[in-house]
DSSP file (Angstrom, degrees, kcal/mol; ACC not computed):
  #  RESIDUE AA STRUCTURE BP1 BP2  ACC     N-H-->O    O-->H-N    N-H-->O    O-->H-N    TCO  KAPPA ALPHA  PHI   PSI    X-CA   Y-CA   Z-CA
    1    1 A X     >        0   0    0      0, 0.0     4,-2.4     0, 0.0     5,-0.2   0.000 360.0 360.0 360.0 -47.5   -3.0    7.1  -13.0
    2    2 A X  H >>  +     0   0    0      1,-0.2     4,-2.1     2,-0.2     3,-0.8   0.955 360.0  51.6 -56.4 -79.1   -5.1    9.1  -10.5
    3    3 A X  H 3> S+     0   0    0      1,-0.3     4,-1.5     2,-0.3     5,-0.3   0.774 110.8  53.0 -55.8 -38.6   -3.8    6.8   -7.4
    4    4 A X  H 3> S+     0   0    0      2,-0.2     4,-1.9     1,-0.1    -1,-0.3   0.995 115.9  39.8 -32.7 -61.5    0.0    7.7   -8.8
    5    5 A X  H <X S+     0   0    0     -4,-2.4     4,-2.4    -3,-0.8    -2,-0.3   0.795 115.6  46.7 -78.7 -34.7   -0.9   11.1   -8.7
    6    6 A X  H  X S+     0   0    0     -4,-2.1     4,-2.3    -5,-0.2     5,-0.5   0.980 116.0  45.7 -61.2 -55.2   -2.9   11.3   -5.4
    7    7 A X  H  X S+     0   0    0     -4,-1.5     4,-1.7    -5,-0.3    -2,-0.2   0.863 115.9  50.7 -83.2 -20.6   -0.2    9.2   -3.3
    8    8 A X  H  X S+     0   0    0     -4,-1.9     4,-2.8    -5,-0.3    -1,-0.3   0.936 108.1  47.3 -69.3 -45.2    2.5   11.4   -4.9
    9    9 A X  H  X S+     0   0    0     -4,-2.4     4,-0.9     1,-0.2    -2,-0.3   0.820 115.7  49.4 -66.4 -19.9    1.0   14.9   -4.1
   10   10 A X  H  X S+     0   0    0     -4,-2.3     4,-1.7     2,-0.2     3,-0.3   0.924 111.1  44.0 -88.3 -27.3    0.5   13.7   -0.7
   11   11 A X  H  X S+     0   0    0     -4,-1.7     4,-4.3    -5,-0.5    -1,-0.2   0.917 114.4  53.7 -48.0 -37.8    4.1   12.3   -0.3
   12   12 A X  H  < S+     0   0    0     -4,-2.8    -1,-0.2     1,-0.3     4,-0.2   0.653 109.6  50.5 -75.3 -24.3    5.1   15.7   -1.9
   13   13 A X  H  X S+     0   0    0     -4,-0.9     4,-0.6    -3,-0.3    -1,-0.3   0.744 114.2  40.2 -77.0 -45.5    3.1   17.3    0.7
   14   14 A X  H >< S+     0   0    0     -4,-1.7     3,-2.8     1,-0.2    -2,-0.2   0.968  99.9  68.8 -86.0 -54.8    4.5   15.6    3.6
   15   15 A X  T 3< S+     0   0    0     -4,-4.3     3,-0.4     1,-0.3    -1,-0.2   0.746 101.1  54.3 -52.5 -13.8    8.3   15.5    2.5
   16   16 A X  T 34 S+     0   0    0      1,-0.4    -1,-0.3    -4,-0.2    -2,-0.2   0.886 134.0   5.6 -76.3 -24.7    8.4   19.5    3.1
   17   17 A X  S << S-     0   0    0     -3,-2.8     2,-0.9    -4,-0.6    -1,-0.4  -0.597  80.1-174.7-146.8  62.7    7.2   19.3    6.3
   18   18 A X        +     0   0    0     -3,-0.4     2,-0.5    -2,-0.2     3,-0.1  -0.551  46.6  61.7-107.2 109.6    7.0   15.8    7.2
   19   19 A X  S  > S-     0   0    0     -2,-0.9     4,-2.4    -5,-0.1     5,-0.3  -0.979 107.2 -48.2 163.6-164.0    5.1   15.4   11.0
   20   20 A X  H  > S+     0   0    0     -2,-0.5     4,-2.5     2,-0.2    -1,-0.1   0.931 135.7  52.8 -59.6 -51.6    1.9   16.0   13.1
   21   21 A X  H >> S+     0   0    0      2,-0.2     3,-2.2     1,-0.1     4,-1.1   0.834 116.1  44.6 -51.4 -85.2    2.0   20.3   11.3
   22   22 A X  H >4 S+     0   0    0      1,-0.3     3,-4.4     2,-0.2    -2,-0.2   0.719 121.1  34.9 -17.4 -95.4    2.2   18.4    7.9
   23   23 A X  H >X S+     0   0    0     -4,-2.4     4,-0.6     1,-0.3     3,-0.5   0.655 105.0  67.3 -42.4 -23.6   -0.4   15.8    8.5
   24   24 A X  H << S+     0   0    0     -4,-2.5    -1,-0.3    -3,-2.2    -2,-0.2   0.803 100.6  53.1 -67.1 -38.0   -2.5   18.1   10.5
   25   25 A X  T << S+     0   0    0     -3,-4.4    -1,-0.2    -4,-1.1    -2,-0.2  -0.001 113.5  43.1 -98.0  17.8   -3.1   20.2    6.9
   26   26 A X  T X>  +     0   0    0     -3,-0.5     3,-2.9    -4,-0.2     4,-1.3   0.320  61.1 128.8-121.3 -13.0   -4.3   16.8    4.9
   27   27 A X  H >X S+     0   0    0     -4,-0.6     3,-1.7     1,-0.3     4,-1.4   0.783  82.9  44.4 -25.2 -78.0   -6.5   15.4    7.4
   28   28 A X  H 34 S+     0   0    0      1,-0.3    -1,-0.3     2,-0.2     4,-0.2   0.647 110.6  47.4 -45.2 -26.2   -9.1   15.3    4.1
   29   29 A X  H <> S+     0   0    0     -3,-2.9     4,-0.8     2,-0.2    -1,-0.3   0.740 112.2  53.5 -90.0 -20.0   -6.9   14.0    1.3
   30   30 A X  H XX S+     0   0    0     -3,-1.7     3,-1.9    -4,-1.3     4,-1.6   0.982 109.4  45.3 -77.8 -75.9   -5.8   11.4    3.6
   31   31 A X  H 3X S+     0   0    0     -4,-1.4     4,-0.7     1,-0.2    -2,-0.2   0.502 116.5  49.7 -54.7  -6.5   -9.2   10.3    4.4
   32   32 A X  H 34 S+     0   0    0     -5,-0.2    -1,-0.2    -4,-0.2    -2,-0.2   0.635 104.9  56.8 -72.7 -25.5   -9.9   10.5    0.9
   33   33 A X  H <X S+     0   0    0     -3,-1.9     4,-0.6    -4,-0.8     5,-0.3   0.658 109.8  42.8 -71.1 -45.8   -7.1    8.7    0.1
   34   34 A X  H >X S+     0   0    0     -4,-1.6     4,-2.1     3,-0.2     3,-2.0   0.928 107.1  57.2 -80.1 -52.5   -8.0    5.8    2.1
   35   35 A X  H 3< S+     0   0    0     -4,-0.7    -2,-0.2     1,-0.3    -1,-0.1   0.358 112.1  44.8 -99.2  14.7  -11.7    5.6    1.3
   36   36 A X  H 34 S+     0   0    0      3,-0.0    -1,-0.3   -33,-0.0    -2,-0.2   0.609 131.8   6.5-104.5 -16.2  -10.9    5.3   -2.2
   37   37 A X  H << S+     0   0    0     -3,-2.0     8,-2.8    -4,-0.6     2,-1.0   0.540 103.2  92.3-148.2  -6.2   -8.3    3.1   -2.9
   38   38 A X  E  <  -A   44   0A   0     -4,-2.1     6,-0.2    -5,-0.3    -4,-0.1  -0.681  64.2-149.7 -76.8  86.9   -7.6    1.5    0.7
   39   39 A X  E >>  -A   43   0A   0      4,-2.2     3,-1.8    -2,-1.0     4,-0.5  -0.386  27.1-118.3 -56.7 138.0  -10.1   -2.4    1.1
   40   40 A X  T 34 S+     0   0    0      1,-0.3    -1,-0.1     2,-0.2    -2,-0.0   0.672 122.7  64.1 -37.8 -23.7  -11.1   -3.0    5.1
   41   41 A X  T 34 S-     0   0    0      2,-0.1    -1,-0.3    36,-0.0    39,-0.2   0.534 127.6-107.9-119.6 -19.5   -9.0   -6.5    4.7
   42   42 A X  T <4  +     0   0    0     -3,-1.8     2,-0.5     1,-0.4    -2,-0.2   0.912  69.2 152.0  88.0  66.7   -5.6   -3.5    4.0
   43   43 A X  E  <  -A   39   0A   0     -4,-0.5    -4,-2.2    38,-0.1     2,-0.4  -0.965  41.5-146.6 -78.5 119.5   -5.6   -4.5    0.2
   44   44 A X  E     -A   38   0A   0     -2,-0.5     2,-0.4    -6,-0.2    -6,-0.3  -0.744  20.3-146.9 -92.7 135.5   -4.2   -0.9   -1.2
   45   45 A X        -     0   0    0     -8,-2.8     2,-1.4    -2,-0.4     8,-0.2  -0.935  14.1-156.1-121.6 120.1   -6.1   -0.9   -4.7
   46   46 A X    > > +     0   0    0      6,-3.0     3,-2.3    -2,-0.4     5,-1.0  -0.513  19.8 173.9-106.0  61.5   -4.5    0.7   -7.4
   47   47 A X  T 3 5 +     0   0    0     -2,-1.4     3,-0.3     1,-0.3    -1,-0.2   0.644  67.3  63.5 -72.5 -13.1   -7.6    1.6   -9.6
   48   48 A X  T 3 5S+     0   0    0      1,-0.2     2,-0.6     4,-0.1    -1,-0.3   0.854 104.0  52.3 -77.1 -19.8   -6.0    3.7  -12.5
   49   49 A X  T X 5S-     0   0    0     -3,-2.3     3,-0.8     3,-0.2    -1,-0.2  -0.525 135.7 -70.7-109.6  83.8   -3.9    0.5  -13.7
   50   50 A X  T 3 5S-     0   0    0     -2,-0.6    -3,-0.2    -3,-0.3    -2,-0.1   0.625  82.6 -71.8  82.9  22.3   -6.2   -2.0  -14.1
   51   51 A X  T 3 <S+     0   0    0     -5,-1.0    49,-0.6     1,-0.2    -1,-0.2   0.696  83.0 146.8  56.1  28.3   -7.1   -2.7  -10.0
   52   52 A X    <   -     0   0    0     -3,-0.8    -6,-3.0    -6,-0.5     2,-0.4  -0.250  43.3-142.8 -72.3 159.1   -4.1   -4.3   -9.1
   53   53 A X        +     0   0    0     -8,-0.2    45,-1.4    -2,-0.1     2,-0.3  -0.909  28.4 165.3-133.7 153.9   -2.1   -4.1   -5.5
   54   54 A X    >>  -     0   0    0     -2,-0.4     4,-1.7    43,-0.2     3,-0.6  -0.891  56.2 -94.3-149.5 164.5    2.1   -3.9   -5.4
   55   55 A X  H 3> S+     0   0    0     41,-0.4     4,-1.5    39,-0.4    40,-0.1   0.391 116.5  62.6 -88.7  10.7    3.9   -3.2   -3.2
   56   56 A X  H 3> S+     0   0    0      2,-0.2     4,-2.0     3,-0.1    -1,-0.2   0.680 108.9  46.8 -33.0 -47.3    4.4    0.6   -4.0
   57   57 A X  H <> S+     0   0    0     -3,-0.6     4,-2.0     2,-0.2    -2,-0.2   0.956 116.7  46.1 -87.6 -58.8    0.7    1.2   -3.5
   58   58 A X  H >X S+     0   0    0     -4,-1.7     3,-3.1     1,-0.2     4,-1.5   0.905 113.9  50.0 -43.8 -80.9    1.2   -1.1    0.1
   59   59 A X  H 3X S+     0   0    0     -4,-1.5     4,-2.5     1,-0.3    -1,-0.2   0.725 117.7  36.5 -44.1 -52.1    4.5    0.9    1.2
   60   60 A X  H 3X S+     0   0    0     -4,-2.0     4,-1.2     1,-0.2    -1,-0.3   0.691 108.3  62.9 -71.7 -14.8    3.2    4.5    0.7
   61   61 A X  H XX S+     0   0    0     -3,-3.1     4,-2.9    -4,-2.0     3,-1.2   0.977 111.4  34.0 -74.9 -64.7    0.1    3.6    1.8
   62   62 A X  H 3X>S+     0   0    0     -4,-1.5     4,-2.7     1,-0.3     5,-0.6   0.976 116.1  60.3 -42.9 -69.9    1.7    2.6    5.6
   63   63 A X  H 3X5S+     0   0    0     -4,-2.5     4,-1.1     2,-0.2    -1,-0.3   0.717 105.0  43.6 -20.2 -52.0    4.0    5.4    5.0
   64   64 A X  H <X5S+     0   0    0     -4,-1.2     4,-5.1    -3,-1.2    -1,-0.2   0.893 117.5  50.9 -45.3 -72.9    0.9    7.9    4.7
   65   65 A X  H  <>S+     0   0    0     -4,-2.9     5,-1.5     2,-0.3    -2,-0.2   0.649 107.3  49.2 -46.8 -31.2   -0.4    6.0    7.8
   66   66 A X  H ><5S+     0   0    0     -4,-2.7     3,-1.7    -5,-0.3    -1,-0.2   0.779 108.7  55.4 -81.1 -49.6    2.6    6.4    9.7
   67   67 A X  H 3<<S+     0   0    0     -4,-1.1    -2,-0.3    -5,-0.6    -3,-0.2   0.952 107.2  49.8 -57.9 -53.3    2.6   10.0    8.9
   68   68 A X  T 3<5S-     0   0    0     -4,-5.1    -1,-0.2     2,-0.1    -2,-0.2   0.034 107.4-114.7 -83.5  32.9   -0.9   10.4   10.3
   69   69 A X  T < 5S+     0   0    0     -3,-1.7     2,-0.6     1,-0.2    -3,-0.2   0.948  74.0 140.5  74.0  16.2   -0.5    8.8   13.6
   70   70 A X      < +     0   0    0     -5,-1.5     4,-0.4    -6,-0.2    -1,-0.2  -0.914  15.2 162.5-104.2 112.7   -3.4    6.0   11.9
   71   71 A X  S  >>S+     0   0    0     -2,-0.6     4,-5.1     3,-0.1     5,-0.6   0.707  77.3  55.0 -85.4 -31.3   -1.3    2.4   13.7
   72   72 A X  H  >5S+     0   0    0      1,-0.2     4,-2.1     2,-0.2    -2,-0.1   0.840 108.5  41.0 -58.4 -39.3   -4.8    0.5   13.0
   73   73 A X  H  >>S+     0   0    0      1,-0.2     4,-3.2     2,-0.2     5,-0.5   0.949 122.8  49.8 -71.3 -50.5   -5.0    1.5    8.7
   74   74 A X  I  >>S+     0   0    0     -4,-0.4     4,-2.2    -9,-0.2     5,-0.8   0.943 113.2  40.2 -61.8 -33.7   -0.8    0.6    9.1
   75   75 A X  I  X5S+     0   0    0     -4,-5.1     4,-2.0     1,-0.2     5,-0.2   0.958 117.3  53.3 -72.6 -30.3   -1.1   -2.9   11.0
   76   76 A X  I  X<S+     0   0    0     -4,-2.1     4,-1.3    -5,-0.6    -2,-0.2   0.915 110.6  40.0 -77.1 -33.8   -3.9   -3.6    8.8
   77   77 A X  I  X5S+     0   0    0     -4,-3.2     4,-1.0     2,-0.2    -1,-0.2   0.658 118.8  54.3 -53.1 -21.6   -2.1   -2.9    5.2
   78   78 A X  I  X<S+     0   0    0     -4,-2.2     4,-3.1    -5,-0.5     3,-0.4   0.885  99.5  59.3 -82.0 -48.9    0.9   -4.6    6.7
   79   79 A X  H >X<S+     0   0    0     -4,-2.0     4,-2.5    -5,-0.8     3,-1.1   0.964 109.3  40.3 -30.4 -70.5   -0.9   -7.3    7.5
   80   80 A X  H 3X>S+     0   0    0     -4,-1.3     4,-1.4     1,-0.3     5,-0.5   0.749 106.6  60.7 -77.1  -9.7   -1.8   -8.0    4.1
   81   81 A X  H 3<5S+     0   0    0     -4,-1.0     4,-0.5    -3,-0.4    -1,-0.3   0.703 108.7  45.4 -79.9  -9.1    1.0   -7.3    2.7
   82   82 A X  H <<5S+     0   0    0     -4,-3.1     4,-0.5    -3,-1.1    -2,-0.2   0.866 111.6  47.1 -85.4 -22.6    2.6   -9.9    4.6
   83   83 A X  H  <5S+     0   0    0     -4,-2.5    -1,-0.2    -5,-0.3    -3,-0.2   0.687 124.6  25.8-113.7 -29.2    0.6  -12.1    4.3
   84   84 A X  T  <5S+     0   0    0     -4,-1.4    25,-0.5    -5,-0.2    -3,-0.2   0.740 124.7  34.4-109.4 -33.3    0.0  -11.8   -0.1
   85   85 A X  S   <S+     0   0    0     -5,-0.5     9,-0.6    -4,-0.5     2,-0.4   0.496  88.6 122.3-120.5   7.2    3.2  -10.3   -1.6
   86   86 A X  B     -B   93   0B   0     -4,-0.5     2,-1.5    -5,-0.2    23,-0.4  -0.618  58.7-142.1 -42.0 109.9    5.8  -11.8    0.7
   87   87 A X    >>  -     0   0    0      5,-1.5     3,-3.9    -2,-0.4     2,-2.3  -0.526  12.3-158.8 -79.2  81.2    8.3  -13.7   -0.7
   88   88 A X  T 34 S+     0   0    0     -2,-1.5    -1,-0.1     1,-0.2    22,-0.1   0.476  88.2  60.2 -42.3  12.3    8.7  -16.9    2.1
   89   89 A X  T 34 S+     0   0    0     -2,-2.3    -1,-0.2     3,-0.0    21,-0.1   0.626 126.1   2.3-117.2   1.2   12.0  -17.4    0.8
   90   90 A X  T <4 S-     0   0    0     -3,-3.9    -2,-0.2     2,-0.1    -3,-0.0   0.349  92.4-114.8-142.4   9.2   14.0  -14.3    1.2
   91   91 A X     <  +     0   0    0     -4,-1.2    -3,-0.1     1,-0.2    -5,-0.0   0.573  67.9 150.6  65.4   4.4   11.3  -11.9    3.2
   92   92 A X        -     0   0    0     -5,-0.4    -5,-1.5    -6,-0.1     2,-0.3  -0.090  49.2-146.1 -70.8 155.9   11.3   -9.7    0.1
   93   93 A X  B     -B   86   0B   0     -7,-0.2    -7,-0.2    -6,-0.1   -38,-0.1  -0.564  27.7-172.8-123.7  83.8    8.4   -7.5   -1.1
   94   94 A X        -     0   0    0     -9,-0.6   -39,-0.4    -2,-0.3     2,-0.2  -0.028  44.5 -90.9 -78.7-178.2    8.8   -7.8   -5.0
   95   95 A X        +     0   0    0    -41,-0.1    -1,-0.2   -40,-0.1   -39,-0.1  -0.130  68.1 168.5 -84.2  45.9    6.6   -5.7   -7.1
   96   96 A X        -     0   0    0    -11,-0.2   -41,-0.4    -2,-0.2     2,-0.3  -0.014  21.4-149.0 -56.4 153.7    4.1   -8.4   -7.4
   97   97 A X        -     0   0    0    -43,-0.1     2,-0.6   -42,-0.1   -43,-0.2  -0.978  12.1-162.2-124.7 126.2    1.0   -7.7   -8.6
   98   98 A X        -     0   0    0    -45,-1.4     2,-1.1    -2,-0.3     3,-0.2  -0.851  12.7-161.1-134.3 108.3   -2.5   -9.2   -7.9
   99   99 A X        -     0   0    0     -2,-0.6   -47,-0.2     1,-0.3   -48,-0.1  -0.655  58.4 -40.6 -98.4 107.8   -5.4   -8.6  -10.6
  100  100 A X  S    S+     0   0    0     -2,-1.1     2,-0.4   -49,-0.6    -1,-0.3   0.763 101.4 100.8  60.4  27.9   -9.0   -9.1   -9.6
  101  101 A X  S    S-     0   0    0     -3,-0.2    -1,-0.1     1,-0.0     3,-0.1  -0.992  77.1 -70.0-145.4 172.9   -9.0  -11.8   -7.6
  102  102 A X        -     0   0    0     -2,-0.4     3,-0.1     1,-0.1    -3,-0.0   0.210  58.5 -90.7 -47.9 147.6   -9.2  -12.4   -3.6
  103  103 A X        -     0   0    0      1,-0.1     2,-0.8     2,-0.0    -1,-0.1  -0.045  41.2-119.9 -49.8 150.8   -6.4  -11.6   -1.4
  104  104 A X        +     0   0    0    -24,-0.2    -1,-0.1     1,-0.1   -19,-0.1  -0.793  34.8 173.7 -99.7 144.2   -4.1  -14.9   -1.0
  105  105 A X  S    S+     0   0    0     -2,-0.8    -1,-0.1   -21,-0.1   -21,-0.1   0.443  75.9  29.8-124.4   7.3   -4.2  -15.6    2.8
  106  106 A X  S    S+     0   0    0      1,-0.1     2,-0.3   -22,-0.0    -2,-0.1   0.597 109.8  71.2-133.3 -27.9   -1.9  -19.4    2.7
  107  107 A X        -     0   0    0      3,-0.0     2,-0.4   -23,-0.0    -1,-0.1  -0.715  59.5-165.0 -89.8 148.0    0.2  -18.8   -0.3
  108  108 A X        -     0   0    0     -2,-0.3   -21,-0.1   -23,-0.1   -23,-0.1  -0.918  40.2 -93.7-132.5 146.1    3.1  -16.7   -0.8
  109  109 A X        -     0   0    0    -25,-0.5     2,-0.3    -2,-0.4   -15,-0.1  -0.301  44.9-159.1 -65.7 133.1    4.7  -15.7   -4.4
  110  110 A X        -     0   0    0     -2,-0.1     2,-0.1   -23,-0.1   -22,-0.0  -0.845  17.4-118.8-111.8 141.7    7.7  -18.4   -5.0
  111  111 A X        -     0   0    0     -2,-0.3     2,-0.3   -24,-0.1     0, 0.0  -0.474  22.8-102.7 -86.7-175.5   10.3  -17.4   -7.4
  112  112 A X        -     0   0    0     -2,-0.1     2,-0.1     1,-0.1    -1,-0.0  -0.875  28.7-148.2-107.8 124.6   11.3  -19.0  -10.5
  113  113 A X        -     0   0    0     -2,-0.3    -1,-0.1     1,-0.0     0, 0.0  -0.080  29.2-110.5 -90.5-179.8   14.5  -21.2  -10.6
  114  114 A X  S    S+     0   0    0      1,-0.2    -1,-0.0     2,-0.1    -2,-0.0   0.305 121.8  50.0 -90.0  -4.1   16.6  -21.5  -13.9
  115  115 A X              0   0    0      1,-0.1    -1,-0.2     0, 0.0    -3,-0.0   0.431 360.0 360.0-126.4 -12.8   15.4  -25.1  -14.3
  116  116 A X              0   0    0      0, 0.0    -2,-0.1     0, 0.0    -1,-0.1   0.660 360.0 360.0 -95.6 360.0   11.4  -24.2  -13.8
């Protein structure tokens, strides 16, 4: 719940104003933002529902990043988001979920056929 409510007040922060004036007046929540719920490897960790990453917590997080001018925090959450919640058969970012265990860095979430 807390990482809802942080990445919403800052969105909510940003959409009034959204550039360098905006971002300029968050510098702290940002860097808070990150060093709470943002892994070195870009894994966004979503620590009020059980430590899980989706690709909500990924999107806003780059989103955030984009907003403060940060490319390194954005190539590095994109990175891992391509690389774990990518679907290789349509490029899609479903809301996949990944609970406690290591980022997948060779496998990509496959859907499920009618027959499987």
């Amino acid at each position: 719940m807390a990482f809802s409510r942080l990445v919403l007040a800052l969105v909510t922060a940003f959409s009034v104003q959204f550039g360098a004036t905006a971002c300029a007046a968050q510098p702290t929540a940002y860097a808070d933002f990150k060093a709470r719920f943002v892994q070195a490897d870009g894994r966004v960790i979503d620590t009020g529902n059980g430590g899980i990453s989706h690709s909500e917590g990924q999107g806003f997080t780059m989103l955030l990043a984009v907003a403060h001018g940060d490319r390194v925090t954005f190539d590095r959450v994109w990175s891992w988001t391509d690389r774990n919640l990518a679907r290789s058969d349509t490029r899609l970012f479903p809301g996949a979920t990944i609970r406690g265990r290591p980022p997948r860095s060779t496998t990509r979430t496959t859907p499920r056929t009618a027959t499987s």
